[in-house]
C-alpha positions, 0 to 999 in steps of 0.5 A, spaced: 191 444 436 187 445 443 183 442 445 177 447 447 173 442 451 180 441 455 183 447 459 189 444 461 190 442 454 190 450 452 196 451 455 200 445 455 207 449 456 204 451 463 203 443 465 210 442 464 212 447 468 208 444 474 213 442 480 209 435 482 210 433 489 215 426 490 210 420 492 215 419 498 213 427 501 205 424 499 207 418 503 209 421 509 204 426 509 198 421 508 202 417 515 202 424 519 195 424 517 194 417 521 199 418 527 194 420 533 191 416 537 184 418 536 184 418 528 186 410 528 181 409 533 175 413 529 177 409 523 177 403 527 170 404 530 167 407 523 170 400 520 163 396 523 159 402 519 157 410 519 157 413 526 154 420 528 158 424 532 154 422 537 155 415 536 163 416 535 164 419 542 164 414 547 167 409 542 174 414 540 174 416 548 175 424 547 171 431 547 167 432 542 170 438 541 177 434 540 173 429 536 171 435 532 179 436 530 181 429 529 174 428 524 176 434 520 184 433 519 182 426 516 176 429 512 181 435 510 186 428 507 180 425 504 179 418 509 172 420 512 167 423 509 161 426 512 153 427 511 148 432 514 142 427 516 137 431 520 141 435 525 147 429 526 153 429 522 154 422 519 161 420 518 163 414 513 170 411 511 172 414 505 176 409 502 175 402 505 182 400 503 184 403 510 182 398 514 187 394 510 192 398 511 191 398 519 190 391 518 198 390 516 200 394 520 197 390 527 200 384 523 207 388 523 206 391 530 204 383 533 210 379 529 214 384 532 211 384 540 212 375 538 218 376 536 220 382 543 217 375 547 221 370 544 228 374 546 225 375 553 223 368 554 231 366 551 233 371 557 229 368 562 232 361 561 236 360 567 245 359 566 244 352 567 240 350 564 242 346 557 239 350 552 243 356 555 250 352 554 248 351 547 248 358 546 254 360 549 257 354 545 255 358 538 
């Protein structure tokens, strides 16, 4: 019996023909979306709050006809949300859970570069030196 109130339950057979799209290709179009410089940087200057167009200007460091592209790729995949307010557009981080994200991936980013660091101080460690010995040893 359908559910009248319910479209989808009207016909249960075309939802079952539906092809879902694997979270793998979600995933990976979700990080497409992240993977410009000036997008990571409006998330990071709206991380202090809403910003007018205006405002995110000088803090991302583009054209704001360029800016205008970025703002609209995130609105479009839904991580920033925007408001008229008088003649301004307001633009707000949709889902805070992103700045988590861009958290993580600085963690990730920096014990990588500590990592880098400590190999290329092993390097610099002279032939002589008795620590270099006790790696050619090993």
């Amino acid at each position: 019996m359908a559910d009248r109130g319910n479209p989808r339950a009207q016909w249960p057979e075309k939802r079952d023909e539906q092809v879902t799209t694997p979270i793998y290709q979600v995933k990976a179009e979700f990080f497409r979306t992240l993977a410009h410089p000036a997008r990571i940087r409006v998330l990071e200057v709206l991380r202090d709050g809403e910003r007018a167009v205006s405002e995110l200007v000088p803090g991302v460091g583009i054209e704001a006809s360029h800016l205008s592209q970025q703002l609209g790729v995130l609105r479009r995949a839904g991580l920033v949300q925007a408001r008229k307010e008088g003649t301004s557009v307001v633009y707000s981080v949709a889902n805070p859970m992103i700045f988590e994200l861009l958290d993580v991936a600085r963690r990730i980013l920096t014990s990588s570069l500590d990592e880098t660091r400590a190999l290329l101080e092993e390097l610099e460690v002279p032939e002589t030196s008795p620590v270099s010995r006790r790696v050619r040893r090993a």
